[in-house]
DOSELO-492055 format. One record per residue: residue in one letter; x, y, z of N, C-alpha, C in turn. Coordinates in steps of 0.02 Angstrom, whole numbers, plus 50000, padded with zeros to 5 digits. Last residue first. Layout:
aXYZXYZXYZ;...
//
This chain:
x573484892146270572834894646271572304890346280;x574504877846365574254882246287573564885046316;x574904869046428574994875546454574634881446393;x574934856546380574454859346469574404866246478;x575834860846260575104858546275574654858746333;x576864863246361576764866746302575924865846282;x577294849546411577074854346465576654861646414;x577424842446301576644842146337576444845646380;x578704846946257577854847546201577224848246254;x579534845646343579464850446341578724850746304;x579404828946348579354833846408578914841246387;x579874827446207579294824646237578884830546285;x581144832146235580754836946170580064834646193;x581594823046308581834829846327581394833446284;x581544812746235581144814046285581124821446328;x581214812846067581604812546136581334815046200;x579754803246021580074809146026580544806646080;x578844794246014578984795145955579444801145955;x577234799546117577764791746090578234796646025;x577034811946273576734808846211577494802246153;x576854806346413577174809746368576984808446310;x575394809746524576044806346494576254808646439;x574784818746649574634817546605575284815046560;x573524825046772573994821846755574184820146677;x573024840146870573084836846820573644832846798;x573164841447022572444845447000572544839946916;x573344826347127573584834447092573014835647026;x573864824447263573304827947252573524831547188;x574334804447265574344812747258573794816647237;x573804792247227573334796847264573674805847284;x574224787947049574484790147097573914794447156;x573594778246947573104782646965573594784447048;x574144765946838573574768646872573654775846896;x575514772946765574984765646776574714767746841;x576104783346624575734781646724575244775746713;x577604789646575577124785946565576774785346631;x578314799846602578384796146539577914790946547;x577334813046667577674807246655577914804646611;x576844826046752576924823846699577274818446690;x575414833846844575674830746851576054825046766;x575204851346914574944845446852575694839446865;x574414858647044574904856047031574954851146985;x573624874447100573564869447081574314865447073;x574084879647283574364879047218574154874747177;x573834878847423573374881047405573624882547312;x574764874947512574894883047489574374884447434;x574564860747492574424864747562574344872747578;x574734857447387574214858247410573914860147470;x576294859147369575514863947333574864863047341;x576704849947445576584857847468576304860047415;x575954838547381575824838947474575964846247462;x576624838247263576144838447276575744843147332;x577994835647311577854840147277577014845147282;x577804823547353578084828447417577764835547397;x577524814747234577114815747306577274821647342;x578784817247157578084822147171577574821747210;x579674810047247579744819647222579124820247237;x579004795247372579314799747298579404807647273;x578514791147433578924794447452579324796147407;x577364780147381577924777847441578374784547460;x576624784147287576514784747343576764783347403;x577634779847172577594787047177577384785547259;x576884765547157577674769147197577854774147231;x576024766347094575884765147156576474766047193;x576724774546975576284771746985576214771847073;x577714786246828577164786746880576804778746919;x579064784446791578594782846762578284784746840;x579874797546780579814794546711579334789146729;x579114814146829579684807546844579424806346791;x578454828446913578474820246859579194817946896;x577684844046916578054840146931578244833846889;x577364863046902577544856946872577634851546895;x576184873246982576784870846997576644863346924;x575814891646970575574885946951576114879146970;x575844903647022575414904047015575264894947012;x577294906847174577004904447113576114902847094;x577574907247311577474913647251577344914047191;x577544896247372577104902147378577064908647325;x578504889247291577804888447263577394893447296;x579584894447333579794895747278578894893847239;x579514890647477579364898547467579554899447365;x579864878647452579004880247475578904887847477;x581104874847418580364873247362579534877347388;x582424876447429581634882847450581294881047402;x583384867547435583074872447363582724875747375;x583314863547544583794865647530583914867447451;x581974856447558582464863247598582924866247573;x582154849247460581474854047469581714859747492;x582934839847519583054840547449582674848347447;x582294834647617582814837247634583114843947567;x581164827147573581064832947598581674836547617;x581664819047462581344823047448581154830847484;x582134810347562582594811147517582304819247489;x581864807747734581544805847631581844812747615;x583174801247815582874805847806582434804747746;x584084793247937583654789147893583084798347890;x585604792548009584834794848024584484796847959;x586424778448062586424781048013585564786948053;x587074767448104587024774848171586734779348119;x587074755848055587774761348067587854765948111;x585894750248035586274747848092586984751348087;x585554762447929585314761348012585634760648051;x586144756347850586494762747866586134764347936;x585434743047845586074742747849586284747147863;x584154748747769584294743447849584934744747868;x584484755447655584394759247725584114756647797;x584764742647585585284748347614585164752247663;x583624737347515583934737947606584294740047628;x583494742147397583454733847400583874733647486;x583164755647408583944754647392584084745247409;x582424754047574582584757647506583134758147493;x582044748347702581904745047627582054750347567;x582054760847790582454754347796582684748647733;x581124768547778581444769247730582204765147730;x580534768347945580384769847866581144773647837;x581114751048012581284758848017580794761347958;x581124737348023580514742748018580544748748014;x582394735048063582054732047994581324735347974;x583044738848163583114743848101582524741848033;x583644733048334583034733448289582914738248230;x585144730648380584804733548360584194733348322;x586314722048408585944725748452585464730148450;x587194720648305587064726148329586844727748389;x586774703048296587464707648312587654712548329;x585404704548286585544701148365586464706248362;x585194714248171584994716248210585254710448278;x585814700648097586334707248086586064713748138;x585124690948088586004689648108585864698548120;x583754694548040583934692748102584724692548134;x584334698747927584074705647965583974699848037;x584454688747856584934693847874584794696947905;x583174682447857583714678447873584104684947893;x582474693147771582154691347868582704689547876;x582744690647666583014696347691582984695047761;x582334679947618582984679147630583084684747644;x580814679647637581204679247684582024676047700;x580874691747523580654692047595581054687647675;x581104682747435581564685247431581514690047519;x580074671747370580804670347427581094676947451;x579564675547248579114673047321579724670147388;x580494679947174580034685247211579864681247259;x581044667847114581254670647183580884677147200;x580024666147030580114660747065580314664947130;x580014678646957579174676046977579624672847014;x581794687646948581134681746902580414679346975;x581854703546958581834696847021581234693946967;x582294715746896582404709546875582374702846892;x582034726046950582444725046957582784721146914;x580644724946968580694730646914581534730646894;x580334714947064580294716346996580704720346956;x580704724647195581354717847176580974716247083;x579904733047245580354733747198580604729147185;x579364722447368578944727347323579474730547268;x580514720147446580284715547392579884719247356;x580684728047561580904731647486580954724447414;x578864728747579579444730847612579974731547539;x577704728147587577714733747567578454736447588;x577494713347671577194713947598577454719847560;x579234712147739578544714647758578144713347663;x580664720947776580284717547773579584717647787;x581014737947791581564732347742581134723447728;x579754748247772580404745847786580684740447754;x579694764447627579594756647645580154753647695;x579864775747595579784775747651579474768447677;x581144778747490580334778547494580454777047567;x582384786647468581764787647388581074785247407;x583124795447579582784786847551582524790947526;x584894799647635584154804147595583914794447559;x585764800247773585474794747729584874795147701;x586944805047861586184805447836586204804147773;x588084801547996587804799847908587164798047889;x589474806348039588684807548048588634805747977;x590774798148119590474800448055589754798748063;x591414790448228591194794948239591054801248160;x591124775948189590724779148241590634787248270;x591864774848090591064777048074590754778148135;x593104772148114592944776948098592264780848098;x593184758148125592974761648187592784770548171;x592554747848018592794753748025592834758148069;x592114731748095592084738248054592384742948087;x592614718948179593024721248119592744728948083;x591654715548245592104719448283592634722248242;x590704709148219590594716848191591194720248229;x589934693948128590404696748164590724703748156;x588784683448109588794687748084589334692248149;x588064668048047588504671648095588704679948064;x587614660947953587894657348010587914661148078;x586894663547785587174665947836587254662947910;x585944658847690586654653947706587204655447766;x585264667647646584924662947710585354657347713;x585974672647546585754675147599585444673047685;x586114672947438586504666247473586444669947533;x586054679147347585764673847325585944666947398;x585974693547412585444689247411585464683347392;x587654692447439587354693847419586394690547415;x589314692047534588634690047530588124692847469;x590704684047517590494689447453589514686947479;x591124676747632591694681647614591234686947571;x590274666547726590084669947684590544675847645;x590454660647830590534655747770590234658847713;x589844673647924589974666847945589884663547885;x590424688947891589904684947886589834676247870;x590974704247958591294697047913590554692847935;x591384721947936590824716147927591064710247911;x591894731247835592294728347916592024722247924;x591454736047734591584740647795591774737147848;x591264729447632591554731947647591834736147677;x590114719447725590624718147716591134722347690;x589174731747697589274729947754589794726147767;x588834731247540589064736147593589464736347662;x588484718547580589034720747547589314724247550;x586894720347636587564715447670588434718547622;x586064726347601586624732447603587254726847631;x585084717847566585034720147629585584724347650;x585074715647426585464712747471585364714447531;x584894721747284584284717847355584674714847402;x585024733747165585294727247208584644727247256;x585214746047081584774738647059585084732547098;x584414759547141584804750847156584654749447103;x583554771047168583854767147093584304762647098;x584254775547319583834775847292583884774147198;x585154786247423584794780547443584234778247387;x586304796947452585684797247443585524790247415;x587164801747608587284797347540586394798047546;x588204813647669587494811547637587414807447600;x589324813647804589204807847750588494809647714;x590814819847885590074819647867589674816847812;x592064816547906591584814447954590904816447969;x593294812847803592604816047787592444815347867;x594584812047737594534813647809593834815747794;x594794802147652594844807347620594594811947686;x594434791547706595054791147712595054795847701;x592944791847707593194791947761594114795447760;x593134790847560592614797047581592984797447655;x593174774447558593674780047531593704787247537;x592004770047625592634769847650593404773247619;x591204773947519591204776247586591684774747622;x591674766047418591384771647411591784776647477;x591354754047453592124755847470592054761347462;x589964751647467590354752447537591234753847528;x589744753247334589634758247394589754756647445;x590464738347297590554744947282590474750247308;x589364730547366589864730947404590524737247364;x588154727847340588224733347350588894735347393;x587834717147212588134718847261588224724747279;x586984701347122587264709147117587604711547191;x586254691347101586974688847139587414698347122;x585034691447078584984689147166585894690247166;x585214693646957584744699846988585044697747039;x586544689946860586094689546884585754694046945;x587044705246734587214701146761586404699546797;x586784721346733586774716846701586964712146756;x586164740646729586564734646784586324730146723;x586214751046681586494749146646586694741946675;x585104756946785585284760046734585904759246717;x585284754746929584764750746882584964751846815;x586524758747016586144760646982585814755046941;x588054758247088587304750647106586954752247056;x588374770047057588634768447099588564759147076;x587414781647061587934781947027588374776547044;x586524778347166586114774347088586734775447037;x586874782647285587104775147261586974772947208;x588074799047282587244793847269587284786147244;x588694808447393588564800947399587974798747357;x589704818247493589114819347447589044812247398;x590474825047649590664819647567589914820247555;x591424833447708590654833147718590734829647648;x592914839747822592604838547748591824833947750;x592984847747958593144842647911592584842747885;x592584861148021592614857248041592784848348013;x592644868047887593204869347954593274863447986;x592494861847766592354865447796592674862347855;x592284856847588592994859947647592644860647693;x591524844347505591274851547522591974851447593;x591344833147387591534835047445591894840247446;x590434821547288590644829447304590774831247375;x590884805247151590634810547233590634817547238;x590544796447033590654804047032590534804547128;x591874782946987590964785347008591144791947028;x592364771246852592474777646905591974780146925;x592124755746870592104761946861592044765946896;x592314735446863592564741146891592374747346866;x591114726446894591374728246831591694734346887;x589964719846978590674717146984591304723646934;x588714723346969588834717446936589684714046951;x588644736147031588384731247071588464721347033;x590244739747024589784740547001589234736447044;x591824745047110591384740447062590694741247075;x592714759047082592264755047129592134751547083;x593714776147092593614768347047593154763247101;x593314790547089593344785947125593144778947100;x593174810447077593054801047053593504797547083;x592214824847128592934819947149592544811447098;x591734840447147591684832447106592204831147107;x591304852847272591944850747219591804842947192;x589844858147304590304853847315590744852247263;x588704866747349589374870447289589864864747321;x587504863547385588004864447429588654866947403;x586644863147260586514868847317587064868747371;x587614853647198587484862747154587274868147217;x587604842747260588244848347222588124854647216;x586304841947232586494841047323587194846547299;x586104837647105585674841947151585874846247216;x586964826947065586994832147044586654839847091;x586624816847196587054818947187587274826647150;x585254814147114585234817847191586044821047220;x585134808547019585204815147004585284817947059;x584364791847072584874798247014584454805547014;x583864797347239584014791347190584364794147140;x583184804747317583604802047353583874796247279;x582424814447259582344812747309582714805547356;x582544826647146582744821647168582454818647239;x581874839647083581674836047155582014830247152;x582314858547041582204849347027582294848047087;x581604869547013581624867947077581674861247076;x581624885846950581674879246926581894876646978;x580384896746903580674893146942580914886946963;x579894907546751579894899246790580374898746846;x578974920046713579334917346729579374910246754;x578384921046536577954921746616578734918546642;x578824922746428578704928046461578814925846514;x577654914146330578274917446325578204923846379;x576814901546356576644908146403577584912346386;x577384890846282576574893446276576464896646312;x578484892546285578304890246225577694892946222;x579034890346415579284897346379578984897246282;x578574878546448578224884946457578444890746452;x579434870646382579004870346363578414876146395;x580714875846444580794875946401579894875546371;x580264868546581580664876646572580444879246512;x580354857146562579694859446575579894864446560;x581974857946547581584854046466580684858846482;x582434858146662582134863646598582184863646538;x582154847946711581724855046754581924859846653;x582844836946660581904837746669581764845146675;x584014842246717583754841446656583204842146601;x583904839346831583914848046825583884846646751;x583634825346864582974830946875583214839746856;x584184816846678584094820746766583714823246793;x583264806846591583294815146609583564814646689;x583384795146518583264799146498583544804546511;x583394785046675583864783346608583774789346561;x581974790646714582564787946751582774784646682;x581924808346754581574801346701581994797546679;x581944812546926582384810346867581934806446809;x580784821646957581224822246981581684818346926;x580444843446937580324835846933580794831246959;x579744856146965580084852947010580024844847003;x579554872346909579554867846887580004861746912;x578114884446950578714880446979578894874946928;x577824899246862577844894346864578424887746901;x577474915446914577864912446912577654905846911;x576184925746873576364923646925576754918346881;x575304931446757576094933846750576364930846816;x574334925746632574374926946708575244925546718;x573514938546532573934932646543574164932346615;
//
């Protein structure tokens, strides 16, 4: 039997499983069909749910709540983590706890990300002047304008911007933000590496969101509209950045902050030793909940992938489901099977890939 260590590094099966959740549910399913062999459990968030939980655990950050509204408006408490250190406090930030897809309601174009901007402006007060916010499971499209209004931001006949009223913008006035932020570093983990406009920008998600057929074909260039006000106000060009478009544009907007725009995944990597945790491994796990042409934007297991195939590691690939055919390199793919929790799902099929 082969006694080298198994990685197991997924990232959230989004509504289902966290990624330390995921990790050992797989855990669990190769203590089924190789009793014994060890596992290494290495969840991958990459900037969307669970990245918060993730980021806590390897930085040992204290959980703090914090009342905000939702991206629908609804007031709740949201989870942060902020870490002491000498030099002031270091806040810990995920927007899908926050904006998240995973329970949003209301209309798609009139959501807001102006909740995570009080977020962050309460993180400030709490003397932070280090910021990770992780970037990723919106269910907004706004170009982070809300955000942006609650940070100082006023927007010509506009008090509550949101996509639906986006290209209603006049003006755009910045002498009102938070002076604070100029001197708060704030890295900003993205889930993909799309910029904010463009065919592959962050209209490419606006479906999955809830953007009806009509305004998909608008929604491009009611982002252009903002991103012209809001790059002449700055002074700044951000709309092409990678990973400008993630989080329906948020990481346009943390840009025009001073923000430094990281994938989510590789930071995440480091600071789990994913790559000395697969050199020593015989075999590596990965997934998410659904696999498609996404994945290839800068997703866990793409990343995942990339170092097992560079360390020369096969690497199977598991899902709750996959539409088409991710170009990751990985040796095997394969979905969950119907009719189970998913946590029991998980564990069966890794159990099955893994059987005699």
């Amino acid at each position: 039997m082969d006694d080298t260590p198994v990685v197991v590094a997924p990232n959230a099966f989004k509504g289902t499983l966290s990624p330390i959740e995921a990790a050992r549910s797989m855990a669990r399913g190769v203590a089924r069909a190789c009793p014994g062999r060890a596992v290494l459990l290495r969840p991958m968030p990459d900037g969307g749910d669970g990245t918060l939980e993730v980021l806590a655990s390897a930085l040992k950050a204290d959980m703090r709540f914090f009342e905000v509204p939702d991206s629908g408006g609804r007031m709740r408490l949201v989870p942060f983590g902020l870490i002491r250190r000498r030099q002031g406090p270091v806040a810990l930030i995920e927007s899908a706890q926050v904006i998240g897809l995973t329970g949003a309601y209301g209309l798609f174009a009139a959501r807001s990300t102006d909740g995570l901007g009080r977020l962050i402006r309460h993180v400030l007060d709490c003397g932070a002047r280090t910021i990770y916010l992780g970037l990723g499971g919106s269910a907004t499209c706004d170009a982070g304008t809300g955000l942006l209004a609650a940070l100082g931001i006023r927007f010509a006949g506009l008090p509550h911007p949101t996509l639906e009223n986006l290209d209603q913008i006049r003006g755009v006035d910045i002498t009102g933000l938070d002076p604070r932020l100029a001197q708060t570093r704030l890295v900003v983990l993205t889930d993909v590496v799309n910029g904010l406009t463009g065919p592959s920008g962050a209209v490419v998600f606006a479906a999955q969101k809830g953007a009806d057929p009509i305004l998909l074909t608008d929604i491009d260039r009611r982002l252009g509209v903002a991103a012209d006000h809001l790059e002449r106000a700055f002074a700044i060009v951000a709309r092409g950045r990678p990973g400008s478009g993630a989080a329906g544009g948020l990481g346009f907007a943390c840009a025009l902050l001073g923000a430094r725009l990281v994938r989510g995944a590789t930071l995440i990597a480091r600071l789990t030793g994913l790559s000395a945790a697969i050199k020593a491994a015989g075999l590596v796990l990965t997934g998410e909940g659904a696999c498609d042409a996404q994945t290839d934007y800068g997703k866990g297991p793409q990343l995942v992938a990339a170092y097992a195939r560079r360390l020369g590691r096969p690497v199977y690939l598991v899902c709750g489901r996959i539409d088409g055919a991710p170009t990751g390199d990985f040796t095997r793919r394969v979905s969950l099977p119907p009719g189970r929790s998913a946590a029991e799902a998980l564990s069966t099929a890794v159990a099955a890939l893994l059987a005699p």
